[in-house]
N, CA, C and O atoms as a GROMACS GRO file, in nm:
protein
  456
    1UNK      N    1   0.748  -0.166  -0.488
    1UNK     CA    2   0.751  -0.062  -0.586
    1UNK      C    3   0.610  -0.003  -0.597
    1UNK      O    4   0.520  -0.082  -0.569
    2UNK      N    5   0.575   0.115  -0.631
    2UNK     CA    6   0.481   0.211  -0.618
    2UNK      C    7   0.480   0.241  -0.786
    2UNK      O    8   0.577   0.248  -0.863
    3UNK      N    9   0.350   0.255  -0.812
    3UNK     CA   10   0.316   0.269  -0.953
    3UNK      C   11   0.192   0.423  -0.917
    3UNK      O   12   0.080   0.408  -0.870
    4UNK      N   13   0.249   0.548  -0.951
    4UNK     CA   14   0.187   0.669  -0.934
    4UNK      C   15   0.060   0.695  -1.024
    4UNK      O   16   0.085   0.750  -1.130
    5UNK      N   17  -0.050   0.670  -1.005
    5UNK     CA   18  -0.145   0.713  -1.103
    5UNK      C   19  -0.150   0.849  -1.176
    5UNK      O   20  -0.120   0.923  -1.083
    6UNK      N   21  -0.164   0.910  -1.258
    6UNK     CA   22  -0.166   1.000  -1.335
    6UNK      C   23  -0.202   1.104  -1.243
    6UNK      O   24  -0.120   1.195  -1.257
    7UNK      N   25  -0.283   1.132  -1.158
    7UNK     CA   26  -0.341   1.190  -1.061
    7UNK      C   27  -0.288   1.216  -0.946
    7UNK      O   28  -0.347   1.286  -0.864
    8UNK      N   29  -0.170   1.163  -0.920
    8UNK     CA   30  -0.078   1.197  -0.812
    8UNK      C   31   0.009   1.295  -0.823
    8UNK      O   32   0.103   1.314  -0.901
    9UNK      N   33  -0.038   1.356  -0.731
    9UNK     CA   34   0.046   1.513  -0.729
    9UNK      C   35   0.215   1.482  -0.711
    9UNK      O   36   0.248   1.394  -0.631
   10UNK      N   37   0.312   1.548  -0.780
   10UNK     CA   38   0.464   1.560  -0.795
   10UNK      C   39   0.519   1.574  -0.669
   10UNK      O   40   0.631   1.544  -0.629
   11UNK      N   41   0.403   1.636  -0.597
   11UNK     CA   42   0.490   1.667  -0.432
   11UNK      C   43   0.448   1.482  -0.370
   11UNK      O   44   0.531   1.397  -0.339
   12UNK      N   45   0.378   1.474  -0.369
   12UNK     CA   46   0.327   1.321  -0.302
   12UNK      C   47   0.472   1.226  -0.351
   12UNK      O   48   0.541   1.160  -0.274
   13UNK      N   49   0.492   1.241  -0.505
   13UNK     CA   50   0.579   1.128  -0.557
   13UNK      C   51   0.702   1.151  -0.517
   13UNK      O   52   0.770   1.053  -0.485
   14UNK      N   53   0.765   1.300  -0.507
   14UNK     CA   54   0.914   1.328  -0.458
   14UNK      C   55   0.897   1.286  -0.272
   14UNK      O   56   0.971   1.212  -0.206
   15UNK      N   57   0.806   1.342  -0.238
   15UNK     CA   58   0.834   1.290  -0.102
   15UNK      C   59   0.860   1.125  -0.052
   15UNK      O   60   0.934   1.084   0.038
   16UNK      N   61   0.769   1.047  -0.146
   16UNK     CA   62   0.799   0.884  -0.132
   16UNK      C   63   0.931   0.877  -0.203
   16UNK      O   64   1.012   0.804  -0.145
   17UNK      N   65   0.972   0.930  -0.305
   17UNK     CA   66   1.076   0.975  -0.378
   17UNK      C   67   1.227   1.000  -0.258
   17UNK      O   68   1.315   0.917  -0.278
   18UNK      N   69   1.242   1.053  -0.198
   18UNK     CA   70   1.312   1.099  -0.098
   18UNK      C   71   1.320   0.990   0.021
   18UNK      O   72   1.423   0.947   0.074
   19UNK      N   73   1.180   0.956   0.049
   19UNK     CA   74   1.223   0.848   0.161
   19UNK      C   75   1.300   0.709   0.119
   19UNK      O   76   1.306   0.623   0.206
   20UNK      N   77   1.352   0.684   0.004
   20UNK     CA   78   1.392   0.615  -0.047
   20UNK      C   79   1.303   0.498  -0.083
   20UNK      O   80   1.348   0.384  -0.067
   21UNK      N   81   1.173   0.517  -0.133
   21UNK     CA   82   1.077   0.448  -0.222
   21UNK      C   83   1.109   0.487  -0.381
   21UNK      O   84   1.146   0.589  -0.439
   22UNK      N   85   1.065   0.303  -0.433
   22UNK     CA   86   1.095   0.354  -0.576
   22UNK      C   87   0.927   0.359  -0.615
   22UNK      O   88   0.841   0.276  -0.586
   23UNK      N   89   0.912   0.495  -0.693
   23UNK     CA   90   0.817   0.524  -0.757
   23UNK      C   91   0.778   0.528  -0.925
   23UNK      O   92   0.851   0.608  -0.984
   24UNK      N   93   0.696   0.472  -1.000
   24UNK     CA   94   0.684   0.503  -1.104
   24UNK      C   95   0.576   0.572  -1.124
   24UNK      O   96   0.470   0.530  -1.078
   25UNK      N   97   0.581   0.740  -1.226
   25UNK     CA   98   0.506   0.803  -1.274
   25UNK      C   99   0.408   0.717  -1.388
   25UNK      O  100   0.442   0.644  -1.480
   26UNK      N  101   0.315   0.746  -1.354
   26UNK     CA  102   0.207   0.737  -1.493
   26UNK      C  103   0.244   0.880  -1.592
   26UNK      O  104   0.297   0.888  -1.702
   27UNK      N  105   0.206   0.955  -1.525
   27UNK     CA  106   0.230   1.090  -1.563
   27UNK      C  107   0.332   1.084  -1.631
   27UNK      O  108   0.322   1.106  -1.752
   28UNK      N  109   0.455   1.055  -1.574
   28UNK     CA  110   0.609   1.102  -1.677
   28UNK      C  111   0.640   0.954  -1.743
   28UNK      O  112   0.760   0.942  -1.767
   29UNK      N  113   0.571   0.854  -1.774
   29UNK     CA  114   0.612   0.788  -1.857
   29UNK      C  115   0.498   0.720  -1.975
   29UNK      O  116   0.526   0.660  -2.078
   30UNK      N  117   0.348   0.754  -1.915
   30UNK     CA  118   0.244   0.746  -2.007
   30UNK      C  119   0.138   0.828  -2.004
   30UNK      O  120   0.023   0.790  -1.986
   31UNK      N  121   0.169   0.932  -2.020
   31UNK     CA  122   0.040   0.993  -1.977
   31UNK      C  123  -0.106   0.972  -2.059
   31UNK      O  124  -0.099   0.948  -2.179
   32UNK      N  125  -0.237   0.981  -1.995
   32UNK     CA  126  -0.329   0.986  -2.073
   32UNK      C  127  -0.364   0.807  -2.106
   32UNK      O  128  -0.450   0.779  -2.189
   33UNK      N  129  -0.293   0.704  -2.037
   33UNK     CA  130  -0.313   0.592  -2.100
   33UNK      C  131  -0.492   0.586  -2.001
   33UNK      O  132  -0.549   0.666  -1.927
   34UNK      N  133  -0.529   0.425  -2.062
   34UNK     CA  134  -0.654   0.391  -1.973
   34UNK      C  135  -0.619   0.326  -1.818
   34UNK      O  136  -0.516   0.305  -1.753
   35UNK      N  137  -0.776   0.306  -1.798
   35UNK     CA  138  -0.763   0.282  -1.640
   35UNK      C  139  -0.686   0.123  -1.666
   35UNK      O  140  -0.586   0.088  -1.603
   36UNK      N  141  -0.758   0.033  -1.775
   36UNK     CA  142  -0.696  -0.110  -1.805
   36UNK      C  143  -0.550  -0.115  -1.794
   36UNK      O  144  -0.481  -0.182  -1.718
   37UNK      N  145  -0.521  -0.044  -1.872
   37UNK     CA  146  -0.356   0.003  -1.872
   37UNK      C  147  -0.290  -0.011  -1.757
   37UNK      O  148  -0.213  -0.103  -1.731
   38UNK      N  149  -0.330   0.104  -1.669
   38UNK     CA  150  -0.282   0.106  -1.560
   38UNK      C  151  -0.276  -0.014  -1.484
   38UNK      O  152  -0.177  -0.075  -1.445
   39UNK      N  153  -0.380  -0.035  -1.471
   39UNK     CA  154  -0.367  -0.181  -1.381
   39UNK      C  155  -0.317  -0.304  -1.444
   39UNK      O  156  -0.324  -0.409  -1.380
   40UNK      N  157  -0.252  -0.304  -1.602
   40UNK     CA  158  -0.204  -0.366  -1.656
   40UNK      C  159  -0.046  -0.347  -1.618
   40UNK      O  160   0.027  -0.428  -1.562
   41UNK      N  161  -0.017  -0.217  -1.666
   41UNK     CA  162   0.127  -0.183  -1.573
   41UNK      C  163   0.160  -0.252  -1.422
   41UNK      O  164   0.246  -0.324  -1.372
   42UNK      N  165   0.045  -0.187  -1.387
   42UNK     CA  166   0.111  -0.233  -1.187
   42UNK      C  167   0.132  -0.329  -1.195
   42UNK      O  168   0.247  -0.357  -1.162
   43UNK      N  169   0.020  -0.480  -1.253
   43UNK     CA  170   0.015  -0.633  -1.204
   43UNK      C  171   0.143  -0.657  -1.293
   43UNK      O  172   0.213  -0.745  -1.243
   44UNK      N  173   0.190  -0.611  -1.399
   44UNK     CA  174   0.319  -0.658  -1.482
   44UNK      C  175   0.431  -0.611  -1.418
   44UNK      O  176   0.538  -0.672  -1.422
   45UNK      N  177   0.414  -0.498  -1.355
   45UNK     CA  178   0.559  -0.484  -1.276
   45UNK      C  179   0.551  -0.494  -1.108
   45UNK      O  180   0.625  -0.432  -1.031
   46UNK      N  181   0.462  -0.572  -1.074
   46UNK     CA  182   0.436  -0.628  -0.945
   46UNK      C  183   0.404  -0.499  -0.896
   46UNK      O  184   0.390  -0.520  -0.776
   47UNK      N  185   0.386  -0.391  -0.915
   47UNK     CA  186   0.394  -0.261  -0.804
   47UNK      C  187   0.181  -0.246  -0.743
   47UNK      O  188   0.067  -0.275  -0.779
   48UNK      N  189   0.261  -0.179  -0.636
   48UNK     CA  190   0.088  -0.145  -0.559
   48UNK      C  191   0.036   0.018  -0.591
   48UNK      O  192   0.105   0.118  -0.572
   49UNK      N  193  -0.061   0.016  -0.628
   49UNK     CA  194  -0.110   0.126  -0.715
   49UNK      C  195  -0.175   0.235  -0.632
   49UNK      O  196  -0.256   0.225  -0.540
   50UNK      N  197  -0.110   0.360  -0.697
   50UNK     CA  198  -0.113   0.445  -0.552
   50UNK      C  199  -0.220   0.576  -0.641
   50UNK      O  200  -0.165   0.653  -0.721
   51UNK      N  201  -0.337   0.583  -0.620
   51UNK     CA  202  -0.464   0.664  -0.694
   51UNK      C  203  -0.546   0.745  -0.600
   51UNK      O  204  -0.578   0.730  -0.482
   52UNK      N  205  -0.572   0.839  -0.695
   52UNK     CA  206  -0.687   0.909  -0.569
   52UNK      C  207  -0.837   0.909  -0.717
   52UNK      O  208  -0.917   1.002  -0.733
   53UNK      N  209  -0.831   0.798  -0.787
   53UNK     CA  210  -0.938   0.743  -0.861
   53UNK      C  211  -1.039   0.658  -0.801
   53UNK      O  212  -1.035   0.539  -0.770
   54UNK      N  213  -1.129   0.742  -0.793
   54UNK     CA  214  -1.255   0.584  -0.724
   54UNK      C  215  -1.292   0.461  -0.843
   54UNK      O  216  -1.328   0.349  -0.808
   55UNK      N  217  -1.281   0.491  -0.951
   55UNK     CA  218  -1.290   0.409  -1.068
   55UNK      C  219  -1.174   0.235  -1.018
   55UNK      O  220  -1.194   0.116  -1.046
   56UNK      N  221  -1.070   0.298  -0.944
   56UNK     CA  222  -0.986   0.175  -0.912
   56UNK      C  223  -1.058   0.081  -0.801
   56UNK      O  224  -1.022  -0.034  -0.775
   57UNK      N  225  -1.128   0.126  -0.762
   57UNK     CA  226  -1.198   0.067  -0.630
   57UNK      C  227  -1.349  -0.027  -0.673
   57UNK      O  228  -1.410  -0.115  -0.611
   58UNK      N  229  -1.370   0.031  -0.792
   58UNK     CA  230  -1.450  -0.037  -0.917
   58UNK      C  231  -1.394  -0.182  -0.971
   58UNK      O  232  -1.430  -0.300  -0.958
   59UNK      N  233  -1.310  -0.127  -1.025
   59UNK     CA  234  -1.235  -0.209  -1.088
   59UNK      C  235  -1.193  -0.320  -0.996
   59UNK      O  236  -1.182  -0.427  -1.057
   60UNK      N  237  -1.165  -0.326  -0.858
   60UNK     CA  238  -1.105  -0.430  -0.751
   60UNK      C  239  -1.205  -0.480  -0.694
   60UNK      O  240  -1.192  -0.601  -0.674
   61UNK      N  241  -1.335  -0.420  -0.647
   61UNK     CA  242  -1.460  -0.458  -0.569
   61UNK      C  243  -1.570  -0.515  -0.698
   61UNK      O  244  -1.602  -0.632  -0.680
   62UNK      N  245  -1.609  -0.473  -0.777
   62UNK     CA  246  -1.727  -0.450  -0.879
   62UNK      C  247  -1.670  -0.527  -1.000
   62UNK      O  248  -1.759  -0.589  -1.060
   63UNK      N  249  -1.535  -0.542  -1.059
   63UNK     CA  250  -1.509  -0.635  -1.183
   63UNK      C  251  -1.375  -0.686  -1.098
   63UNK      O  252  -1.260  -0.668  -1.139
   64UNK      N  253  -1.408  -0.758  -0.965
   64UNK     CA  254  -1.280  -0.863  -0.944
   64UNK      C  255  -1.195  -0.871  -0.989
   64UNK      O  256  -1.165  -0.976  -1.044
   65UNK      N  257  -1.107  -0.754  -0.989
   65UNK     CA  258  -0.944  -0.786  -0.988
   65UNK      C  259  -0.904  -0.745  -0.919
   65UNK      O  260  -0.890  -0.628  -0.886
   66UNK      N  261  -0.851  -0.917  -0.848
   66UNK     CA  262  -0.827  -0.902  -0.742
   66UNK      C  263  -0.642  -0.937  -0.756
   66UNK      O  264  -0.556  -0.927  -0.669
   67UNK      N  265  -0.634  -0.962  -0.842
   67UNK     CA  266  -0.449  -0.972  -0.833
   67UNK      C  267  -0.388  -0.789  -0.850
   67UNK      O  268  -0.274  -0.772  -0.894
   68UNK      N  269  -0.456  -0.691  -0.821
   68UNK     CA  270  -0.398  -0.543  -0.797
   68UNK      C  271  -0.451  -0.488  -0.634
   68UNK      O  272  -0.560  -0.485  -0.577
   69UNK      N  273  -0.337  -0.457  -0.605
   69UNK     CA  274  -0.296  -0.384  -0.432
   69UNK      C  275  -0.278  -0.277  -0.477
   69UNK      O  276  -0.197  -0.248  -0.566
   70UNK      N  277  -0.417  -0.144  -0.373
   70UNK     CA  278  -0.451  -0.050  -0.428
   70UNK      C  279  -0.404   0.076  -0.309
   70UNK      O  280  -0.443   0.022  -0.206
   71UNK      N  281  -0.360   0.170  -0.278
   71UNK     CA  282  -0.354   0.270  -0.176
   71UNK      C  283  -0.446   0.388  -0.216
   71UNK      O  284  -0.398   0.473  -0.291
   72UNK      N  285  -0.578   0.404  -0.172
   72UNK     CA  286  -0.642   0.499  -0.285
   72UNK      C  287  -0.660   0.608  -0.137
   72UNK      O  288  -0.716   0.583  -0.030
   73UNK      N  289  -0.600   0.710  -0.176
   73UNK     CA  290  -0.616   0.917  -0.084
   73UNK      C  291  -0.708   0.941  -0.134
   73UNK      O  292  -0.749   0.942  -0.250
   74UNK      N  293  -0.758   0.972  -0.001
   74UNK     CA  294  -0.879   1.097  -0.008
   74UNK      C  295  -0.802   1.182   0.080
   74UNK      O  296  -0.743   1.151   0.183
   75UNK      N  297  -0.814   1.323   0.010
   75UNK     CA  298  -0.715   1.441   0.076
   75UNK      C  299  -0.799   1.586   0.062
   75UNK      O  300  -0.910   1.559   0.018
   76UNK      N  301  -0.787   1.707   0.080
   76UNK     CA  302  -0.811   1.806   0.082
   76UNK      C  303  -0.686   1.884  -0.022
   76UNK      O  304  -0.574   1.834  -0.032
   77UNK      N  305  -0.718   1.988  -0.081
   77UNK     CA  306  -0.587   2.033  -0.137
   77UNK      C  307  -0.456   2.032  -0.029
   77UNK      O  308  -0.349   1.977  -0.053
   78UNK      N  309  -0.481   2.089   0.066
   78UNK     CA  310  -0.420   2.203   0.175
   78UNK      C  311  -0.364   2.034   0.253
   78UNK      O  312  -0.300   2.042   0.357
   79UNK      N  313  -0.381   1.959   0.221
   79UNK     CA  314  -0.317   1.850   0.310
   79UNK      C  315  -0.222   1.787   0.253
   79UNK      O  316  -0.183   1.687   0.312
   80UNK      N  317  -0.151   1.824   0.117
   80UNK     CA  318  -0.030   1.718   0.109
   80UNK      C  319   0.113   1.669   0.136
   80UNK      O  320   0.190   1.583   0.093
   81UNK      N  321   0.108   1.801   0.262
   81UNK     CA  322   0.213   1.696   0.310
   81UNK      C  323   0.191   1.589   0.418
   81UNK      O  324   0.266   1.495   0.445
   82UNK      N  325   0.074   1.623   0.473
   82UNK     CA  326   0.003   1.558   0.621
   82UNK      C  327  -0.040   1.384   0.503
   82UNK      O  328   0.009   1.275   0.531
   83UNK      N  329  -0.122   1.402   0.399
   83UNK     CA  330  -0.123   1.285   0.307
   83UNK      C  331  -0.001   1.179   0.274
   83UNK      O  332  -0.005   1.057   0.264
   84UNK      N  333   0.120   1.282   0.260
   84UNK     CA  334   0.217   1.198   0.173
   84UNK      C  335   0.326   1.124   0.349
   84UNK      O  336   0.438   1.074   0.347
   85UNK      N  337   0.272   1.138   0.424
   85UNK     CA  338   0.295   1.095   0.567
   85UNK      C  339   0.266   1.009   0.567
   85UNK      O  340   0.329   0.904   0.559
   86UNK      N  341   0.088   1.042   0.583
   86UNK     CA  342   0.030   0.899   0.598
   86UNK      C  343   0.082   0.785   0.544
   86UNK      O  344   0.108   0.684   0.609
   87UNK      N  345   0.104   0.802   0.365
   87UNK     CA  346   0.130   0.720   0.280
   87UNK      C  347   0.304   0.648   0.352
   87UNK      O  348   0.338   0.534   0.386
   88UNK      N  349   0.349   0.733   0.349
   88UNK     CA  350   0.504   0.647   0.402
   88UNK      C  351   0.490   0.624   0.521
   88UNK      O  352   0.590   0.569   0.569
   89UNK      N  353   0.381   0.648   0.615
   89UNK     CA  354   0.356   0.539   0.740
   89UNK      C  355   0.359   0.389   0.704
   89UNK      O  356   0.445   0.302   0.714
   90UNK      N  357   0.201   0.393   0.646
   90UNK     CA  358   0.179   0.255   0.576
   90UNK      C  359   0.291   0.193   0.531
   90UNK      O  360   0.346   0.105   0.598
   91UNK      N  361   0.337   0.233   0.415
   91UNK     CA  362   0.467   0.156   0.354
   91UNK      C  363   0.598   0.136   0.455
   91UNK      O  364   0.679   0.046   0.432
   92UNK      N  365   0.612   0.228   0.573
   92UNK     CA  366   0.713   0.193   0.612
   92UNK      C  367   0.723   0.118   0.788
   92UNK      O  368   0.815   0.086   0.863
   93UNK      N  369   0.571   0.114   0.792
   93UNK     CA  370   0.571   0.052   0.960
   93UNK      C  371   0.441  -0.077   0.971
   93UNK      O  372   0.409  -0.152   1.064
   94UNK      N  373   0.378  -0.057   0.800
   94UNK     CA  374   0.297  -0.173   0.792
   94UNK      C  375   0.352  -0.326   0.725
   94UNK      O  376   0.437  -0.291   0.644
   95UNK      N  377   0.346  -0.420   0.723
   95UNK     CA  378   0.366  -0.559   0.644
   95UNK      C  379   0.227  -0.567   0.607
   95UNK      O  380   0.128  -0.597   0.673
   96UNK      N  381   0.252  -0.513   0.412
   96UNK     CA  382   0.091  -0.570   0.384
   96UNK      C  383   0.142  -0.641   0.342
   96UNK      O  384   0.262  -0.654   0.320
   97UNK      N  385   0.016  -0.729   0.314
   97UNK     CA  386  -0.004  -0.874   0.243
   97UNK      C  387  -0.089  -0.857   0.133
   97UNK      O  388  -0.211  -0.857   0.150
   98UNK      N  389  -0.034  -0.840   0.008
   98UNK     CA  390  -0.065  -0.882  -0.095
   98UNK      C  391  -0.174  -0.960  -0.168
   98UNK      O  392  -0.128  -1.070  -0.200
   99UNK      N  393  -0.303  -0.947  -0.207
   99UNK     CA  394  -0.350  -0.818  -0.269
   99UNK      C  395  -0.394  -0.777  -0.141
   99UNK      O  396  -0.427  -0.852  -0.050
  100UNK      N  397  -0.392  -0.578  -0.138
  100UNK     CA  398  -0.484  -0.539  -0.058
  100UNK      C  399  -0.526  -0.370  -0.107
  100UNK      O  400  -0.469  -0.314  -0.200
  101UNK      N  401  -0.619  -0.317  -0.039
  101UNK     CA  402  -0.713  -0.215  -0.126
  101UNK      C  403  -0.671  -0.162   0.031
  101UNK      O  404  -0.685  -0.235   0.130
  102UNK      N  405  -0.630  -0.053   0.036
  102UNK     CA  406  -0.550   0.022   0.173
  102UNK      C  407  -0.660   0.190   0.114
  102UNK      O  408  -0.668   0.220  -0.005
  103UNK      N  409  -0.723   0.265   0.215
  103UNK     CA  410  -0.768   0.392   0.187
  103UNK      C  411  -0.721   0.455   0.282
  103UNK      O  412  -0.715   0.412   0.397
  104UNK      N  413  -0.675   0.584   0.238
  104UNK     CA  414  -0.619   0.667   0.334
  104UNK      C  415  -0.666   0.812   0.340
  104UNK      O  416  -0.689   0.892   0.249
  105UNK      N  417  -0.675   0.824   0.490
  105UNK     CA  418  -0.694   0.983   0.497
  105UNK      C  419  -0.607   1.094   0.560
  105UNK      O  420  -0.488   1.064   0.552
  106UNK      N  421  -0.623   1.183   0.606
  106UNK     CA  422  -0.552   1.254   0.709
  106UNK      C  423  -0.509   1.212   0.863
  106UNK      O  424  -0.410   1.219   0.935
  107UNK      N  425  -0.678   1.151   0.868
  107UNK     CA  426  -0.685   1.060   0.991
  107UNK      C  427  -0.728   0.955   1.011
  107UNK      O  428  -0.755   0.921   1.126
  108UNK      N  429  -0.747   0.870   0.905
  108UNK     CA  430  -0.728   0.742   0.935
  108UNK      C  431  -0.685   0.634   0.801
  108UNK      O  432  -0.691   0.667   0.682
  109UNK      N  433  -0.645   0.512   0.846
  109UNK     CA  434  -0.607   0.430   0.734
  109UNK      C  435  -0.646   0.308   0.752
  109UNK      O  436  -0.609   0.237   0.845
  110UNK      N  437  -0.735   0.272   0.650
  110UNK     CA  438  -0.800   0.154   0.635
  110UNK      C  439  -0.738   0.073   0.531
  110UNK      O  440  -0.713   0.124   0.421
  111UNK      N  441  -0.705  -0.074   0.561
  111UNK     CA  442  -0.656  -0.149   0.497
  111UNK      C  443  -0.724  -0.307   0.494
  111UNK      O  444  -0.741  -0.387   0.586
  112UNK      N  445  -0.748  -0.315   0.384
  112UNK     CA  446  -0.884  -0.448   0.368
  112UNK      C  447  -0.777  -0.537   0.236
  112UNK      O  448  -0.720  -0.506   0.132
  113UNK      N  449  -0.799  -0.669   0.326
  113UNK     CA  450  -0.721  -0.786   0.182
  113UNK      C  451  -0.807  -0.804   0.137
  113UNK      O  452  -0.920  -0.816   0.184
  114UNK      N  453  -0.761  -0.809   0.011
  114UNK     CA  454  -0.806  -0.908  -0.094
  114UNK      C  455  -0.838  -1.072  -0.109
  114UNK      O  456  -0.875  -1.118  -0.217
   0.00000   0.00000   0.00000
């Protein structure tokens, strides 16, 4: 399960949306909560947290928490559908292993355990 950070564009979430991923909005079910929150949500509903926040990469490297699996985009406007690809590559041809901090770009995808 995929937990959408507030910051994830609607086209990114319908497209994982469509490939038959279950997604949860931050946006359409809390908006405005904190970053704690969030990562309180994901680790409570087991989901891997899908942000284009560098603050999450803080939070996993810099204050060790390490029980949250992170997918953090770096994108261009003009790239989201080439982005929301990438993203259902990973999820659908990788076996991660749990925790892991995955960064993605247009052209490449880096994936580091926890």
């Amino acid at each position: 399960m995929i937990l959408a950070d507030e910051n994830i564009h609607s086209f990114i979430i319908a497209t994982l949306r469509d490939a038959g991923l279950e997604v949860i909005s931050v946006r359409e079910l809390s908006s405005g909560i904190k970053d704690e929150k969030v990562i309180e949500m994901a680790v409570n509903k087991n989901c891997t947290l899908l942000t284009e926040d560098k603050d999450f990469g803080e939070w996993v490297f810099a204050h060790h928490i390490n029980t949250l699996s992170v997918i953090f985009l770096r994108y261009s406007f003009s790239e989201f559908g080439e982005i929301a690809q990438a993203v259902l590559q990973l999820l659908k041809t990788q076996k991660l292993e749990r925790p892991f901090f995955a960064t993605i770009t247009t052209k490449k995808i880096r994936v580091r355990k926890l």
